[in-house]
NUFILUM-724754 format. One record per residue (C-alpha): residue in three letters; x, y, z. Coordinates in steps of 0.2 Angstrom, whole numbers. Layout:
# NUFILUM-724754
> resn, x, y, z
> ALA, X, Y, Z
...
# end
This chain:
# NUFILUM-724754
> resn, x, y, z
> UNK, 480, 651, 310
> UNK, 482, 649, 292
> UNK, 501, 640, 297
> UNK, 488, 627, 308
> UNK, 474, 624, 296
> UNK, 489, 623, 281
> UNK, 498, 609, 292
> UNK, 481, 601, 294
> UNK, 477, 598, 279
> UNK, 492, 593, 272
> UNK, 494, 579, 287
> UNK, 475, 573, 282
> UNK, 478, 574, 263
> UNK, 493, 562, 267
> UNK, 481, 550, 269
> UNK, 488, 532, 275
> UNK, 506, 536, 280
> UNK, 496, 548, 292
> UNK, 486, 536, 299
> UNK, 501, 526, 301
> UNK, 512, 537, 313
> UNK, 494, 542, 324
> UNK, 493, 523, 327
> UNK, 510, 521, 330
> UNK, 510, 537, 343
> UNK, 495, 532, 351
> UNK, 499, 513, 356
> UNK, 516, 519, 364
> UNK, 506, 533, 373
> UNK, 492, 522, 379
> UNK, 505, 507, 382
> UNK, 516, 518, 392
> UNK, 503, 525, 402
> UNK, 497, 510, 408
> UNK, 514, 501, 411
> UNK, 517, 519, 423
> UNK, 500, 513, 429
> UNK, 504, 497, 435
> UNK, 520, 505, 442
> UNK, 512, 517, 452
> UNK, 501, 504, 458
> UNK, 513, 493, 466
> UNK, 520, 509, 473
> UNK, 505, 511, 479
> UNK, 499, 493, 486
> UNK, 518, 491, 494
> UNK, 519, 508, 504
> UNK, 499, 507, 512
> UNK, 504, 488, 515
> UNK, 521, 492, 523
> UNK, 512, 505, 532
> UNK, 498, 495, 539
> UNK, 506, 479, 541
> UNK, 523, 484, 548
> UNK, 527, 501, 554
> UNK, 511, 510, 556
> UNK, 515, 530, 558
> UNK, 534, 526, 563
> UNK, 541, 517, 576
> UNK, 552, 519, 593
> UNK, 565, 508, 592
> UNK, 576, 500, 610
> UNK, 594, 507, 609
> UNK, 601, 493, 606
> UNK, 588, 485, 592
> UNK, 595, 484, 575
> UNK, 581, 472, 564
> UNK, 594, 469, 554
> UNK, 606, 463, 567
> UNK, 602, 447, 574
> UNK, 615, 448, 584
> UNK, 608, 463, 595
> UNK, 592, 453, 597
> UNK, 598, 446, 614
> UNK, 597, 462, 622
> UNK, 586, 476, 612
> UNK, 573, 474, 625
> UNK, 571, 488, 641
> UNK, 558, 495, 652
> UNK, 545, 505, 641
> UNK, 549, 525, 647
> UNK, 534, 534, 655
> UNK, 533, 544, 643
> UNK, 525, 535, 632
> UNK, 512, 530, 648
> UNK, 497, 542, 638
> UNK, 499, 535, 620
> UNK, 499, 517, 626
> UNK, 483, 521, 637
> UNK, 474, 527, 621
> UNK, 479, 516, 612
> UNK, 492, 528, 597
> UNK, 505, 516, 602
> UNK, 507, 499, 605
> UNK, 524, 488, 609
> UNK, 532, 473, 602
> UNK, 544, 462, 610
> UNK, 554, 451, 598
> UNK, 567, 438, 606
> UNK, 573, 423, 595
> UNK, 565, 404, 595
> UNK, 566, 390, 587
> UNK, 550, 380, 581
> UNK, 549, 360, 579
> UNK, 535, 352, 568
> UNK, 537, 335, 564
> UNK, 555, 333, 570
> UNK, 562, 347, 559
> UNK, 568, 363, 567
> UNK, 567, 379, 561
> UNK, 574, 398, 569
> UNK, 562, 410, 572
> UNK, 556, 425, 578
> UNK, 541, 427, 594
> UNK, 533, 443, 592
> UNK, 523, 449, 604
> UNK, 508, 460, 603
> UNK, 495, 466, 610
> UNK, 477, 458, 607
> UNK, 468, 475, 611
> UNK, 479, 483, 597
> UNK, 470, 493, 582
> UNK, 486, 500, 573
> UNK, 493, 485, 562
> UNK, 483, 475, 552
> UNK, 490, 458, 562
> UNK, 474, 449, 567
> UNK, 479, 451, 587
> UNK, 461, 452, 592
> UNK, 464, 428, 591
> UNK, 480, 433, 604
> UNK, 466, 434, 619
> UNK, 477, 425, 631
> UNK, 471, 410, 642
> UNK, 479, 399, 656
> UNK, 483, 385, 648
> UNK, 484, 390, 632
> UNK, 495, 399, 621
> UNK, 486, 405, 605
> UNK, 498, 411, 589
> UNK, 493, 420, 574
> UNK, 505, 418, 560
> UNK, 505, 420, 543
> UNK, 500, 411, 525
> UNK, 521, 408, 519
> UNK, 525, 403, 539
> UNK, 509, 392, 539
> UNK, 515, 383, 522
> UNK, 533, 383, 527
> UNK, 528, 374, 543
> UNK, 513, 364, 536
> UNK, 503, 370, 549
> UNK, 483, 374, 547
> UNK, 472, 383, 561
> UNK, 469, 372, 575
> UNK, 485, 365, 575
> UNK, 497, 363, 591
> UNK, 516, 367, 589
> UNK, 531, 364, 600
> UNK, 542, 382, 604
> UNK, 559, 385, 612
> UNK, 567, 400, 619
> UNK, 580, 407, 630
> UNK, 573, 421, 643
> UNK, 584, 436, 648
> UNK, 594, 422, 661
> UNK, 599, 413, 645
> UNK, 589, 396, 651
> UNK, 580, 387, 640
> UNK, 561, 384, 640
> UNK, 548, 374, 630
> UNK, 531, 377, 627
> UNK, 515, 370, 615
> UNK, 509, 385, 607
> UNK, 491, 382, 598
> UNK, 488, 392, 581
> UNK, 475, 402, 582
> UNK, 471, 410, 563
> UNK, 483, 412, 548
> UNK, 482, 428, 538
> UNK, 485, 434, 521
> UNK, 498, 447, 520
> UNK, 507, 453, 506
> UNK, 520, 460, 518
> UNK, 534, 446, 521
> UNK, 543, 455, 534
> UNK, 530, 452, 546
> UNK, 529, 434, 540
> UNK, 543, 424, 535
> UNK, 550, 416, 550
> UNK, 539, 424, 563
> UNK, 526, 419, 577
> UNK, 514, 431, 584
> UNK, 511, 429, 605
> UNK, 501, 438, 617
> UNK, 513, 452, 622
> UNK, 510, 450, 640
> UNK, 512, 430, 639
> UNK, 529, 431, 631
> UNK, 534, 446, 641
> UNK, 533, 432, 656
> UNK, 539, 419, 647
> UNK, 554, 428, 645
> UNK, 555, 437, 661
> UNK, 554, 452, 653
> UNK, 539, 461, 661
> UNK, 532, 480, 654
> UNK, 549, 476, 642
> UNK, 545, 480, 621
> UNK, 559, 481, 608
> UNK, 551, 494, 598
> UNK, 536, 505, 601
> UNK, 525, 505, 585
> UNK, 515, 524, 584
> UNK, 498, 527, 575
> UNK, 494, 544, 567
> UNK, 486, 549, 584
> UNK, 504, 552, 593
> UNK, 510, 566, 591
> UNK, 529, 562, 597
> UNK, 541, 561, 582
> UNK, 559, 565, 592
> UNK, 568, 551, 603
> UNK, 564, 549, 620
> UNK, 576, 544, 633
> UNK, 589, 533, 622
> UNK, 574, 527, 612
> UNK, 576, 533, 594
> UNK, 563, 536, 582
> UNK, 562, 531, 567
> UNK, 550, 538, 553
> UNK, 544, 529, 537
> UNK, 558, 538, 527
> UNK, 569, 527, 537
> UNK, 560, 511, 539
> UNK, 554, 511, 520
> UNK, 570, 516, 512
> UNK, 573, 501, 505
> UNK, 559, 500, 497
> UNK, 560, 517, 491
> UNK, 576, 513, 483
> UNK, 567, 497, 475
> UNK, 554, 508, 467
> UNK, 568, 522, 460
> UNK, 578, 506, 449
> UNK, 555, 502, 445
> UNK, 556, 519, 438
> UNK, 572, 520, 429
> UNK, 565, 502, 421
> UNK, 549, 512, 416
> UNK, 560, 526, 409
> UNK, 570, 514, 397
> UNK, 555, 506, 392
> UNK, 547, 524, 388
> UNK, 564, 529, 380
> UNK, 563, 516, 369
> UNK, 545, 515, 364
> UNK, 546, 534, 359
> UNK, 563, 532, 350
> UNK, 554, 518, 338
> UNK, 538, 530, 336
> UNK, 546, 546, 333
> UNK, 558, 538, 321
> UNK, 542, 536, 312
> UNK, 538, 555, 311
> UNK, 556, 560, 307
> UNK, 555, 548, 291
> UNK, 539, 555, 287
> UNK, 546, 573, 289
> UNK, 563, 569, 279
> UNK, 552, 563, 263
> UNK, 540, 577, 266
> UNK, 553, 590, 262
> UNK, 563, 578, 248
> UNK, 547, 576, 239
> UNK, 538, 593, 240
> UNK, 552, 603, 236
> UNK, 541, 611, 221
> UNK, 527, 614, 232
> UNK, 540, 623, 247
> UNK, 547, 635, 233
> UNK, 526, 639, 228
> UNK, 524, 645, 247
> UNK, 537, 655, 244
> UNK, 533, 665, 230
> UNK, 515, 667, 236
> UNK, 521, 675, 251
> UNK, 527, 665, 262
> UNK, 545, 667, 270
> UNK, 557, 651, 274
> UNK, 555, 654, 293
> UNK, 536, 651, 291
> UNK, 537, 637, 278
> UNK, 549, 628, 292
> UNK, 538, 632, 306
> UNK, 523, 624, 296
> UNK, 533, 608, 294
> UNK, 536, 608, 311
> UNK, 519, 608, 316
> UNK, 515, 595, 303
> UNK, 524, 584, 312
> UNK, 519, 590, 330
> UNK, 500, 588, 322
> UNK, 504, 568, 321
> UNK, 508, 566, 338
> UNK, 492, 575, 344
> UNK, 483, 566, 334
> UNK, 490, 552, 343
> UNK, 487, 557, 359
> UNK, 467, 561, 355
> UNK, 467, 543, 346
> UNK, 476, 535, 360
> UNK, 462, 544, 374
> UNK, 448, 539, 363
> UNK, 453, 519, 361
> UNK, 465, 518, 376
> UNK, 451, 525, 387
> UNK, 440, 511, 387
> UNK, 455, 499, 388
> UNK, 466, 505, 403
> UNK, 446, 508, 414
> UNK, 443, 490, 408
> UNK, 463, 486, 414
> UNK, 461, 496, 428
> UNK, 445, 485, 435
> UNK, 459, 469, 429
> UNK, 475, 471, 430
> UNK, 486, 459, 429
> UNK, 486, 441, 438
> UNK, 502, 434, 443
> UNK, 511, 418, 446
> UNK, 513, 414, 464
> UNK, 533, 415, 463
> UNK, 530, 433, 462
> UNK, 516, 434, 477
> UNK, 530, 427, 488
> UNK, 545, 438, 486
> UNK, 535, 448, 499
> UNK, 536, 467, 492
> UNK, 519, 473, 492
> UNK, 515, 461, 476
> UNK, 499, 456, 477
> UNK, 490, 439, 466
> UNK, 481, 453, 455
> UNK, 493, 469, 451
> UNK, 478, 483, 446
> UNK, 486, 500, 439
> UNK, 481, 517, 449
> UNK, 486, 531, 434
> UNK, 491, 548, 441
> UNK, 487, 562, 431
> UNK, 504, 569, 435
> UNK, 512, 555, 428
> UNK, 500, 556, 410
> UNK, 502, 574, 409
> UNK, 523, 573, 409
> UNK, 520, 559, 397
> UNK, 509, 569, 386
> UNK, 522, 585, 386
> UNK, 537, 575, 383
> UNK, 531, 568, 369
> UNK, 523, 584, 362
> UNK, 542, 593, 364
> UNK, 550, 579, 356
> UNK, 540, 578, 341
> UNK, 542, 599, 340
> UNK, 561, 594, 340
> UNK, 561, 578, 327
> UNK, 550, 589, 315
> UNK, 560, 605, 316
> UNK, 578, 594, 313
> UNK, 574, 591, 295
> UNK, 563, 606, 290
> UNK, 576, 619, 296
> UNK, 585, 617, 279
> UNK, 570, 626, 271
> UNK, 576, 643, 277
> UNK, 594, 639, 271
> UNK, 588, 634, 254
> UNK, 588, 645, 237
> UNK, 568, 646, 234
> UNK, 572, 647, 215
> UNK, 580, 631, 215
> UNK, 565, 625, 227
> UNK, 554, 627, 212
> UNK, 562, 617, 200
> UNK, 564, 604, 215
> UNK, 583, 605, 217
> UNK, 583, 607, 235
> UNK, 599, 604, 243
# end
């Protein structure tokens, strides 16, 4: 206890060149927690949208289906098993059929994707509920980049062709029925949603799916008669391994932000020793041994990056809440790319993530401290008085 309240008050009686090093600690720690927040955010915003938007639960994929093989589109297509006859009555899985179109709009042509989903369907967040098939009209939902790559509002009438399972050719006048806002691009770019059941008989491919997507309800998580499952491990490990080079990013940023602030203390530490040789020799002859005089310095400059934590949670608290409520808007390039990214990035902190902050730099400051005190306890404490410390 006397070490602590020695180390106090020599860190307080340094007056500004304290205050220094607690702002510089504090500004890293409250920048670095809410650059980790807005990374943890993203995280967060891309796997619930993936989830909701894409690949619900998991997904059963046709033995032949490879999304990204074009190539095997052609014939990823087959009878649904019987399996799956009680989750599809409940609703805990719903199919889609995909099969490769092409789209004109104003004499230009452009390859697509016809997906087809139920309009009963409550596990994705596509707006199927406007897929209500009807006689002569063929309603499509897509999304807010097909509608711009198109030009295409709601309301609008387009012209589709396809090849069914024979290989012939067919044309038909699809009409679109909403546009939605998704930050998801895989479930936008280049597709057009149908009524399952219209484009199962527009392709003569009745009861047919090319994947089974599952809701939380299903309890099958094992292939079933050739088809294989596929959890979200698999489906969003690319964007996993997206968010592991997002972390290494944050990491270096971290690395470098501490590197420049615990400089600061280490300079502070090396002067400290160099200038208070004759005060280091006075601890010792009233008592003190070396080890304690080093351990003291040690916490003198663990002191400042407490300091700076406590300052940063008193000034950076109000800051990252009001940052939270935020966040950051950003340019419509980003929006685009498709990965979760919405117009307003907003931060989520996770108190893991703070608290592994918090102890790094509290064990890096122990370590930057103790480097240029431990040549107290080597030093000849007579010569410390007369301030030849070498």
């Amino acid at each position: 206890m006397l070490l602590f309240k020695t180390a106090i008050k020599n860190i307080f009686g340094a007056g500004r060149r304290t205050w220094l090093n607690v702002a510089v600690l504090s500004f890293t720690f409250v920048l670095m927690t809410a650059f980790n927040g807005l990374i943890d955010g993203w995280i967060n915003d891309a796997l619930t949208g993936s989830r909701t938007w894409e690949t619900g639960a998991g997904q059963f994929w046709h033995p032949t289906y490879d999304r990204y093989d074009m190539f095997t589109l052609p014939d990823a297509h087959g009878k649904i098993p019987e399996d799956f006859a009680p989750y599809l009555a409940d609703k805990s899985v719903t199919p889609v059929l995909v099969i490769q179109a092409a789209v004109y709009e104003s004499g230009n042509m452009q390859n697509i994707l016809l997906k087809g989903i139920e309009h009963t369907q409550q596990i994705l967040s596509i707006p199927s509920n406007h897929l209500l098939p009807e006689d002569d009209l063929i309603p499509a939902v897509i999304g807010e980049r097909m509608a711009n790559t198109l030009h295409a509002s709601q309301g609008d009438h387009l012209l589709i062709r396809w090849r069914d399972k024979n290989g012939a050719f067919d044309v038909r006048e699809i009409t679109i029925a909403s546009i939605f806002s998704s930050s998801i691009a895989t479930v936008d770019e280049g597709q057009i949603w149908l009524p399952l059941t219209k484009l199962q008989e527009m392709a003569g491919m009745q009861n047919e799916a090319t994947y089974l997507v599952k809701s939380e309800k299903c309890t099958i998580a094992e292939d079933i008669k050739g088809w294989s499952y596929k959890d979200n491990d698999f489906l969003l490990q690319d964007l996993y391994t997206l968010m592991q080079s997002g972390r290494v990013e944050s990491f270096i940023i971290f690395a470098i932000l501490l590197t420049l602030a615990l400089l600061a203390v280490f300079d502070t530490q090396m002067l400290s020793v160099f200038r208070r040789q004759k005060e280091i020799g006075t601890y010792v002859s009233l008592g003190m041994t070396p080890q304690q005089v080093t351990r003291m310095f040690t916490l003198e400059g663990t002191s400042y990056s407490l300091l700076g934590i406590v300052a940063g949670a008193i000034w950076g608290f109000p800051f990252l809440y009001w940052f939270r409520k935020t966040g950051i808007i950003l340019p419509e390039s980003y929006t685009e790319i498709g990965l979760g990214v919405h117009e307003t990035m907003l931060p989520i902190y996770n108190p893991g993530t703070i608290m592994t902050s918090i102890v790094i730099i509290l064990l890096l400051s122990v370590l930057i401290s103790w480097i240029p005190s431990r040549k107290i306890s080597k030093s000849n404490m007579v010569e410390a008085l007369k301030g030849k410390i070498t």
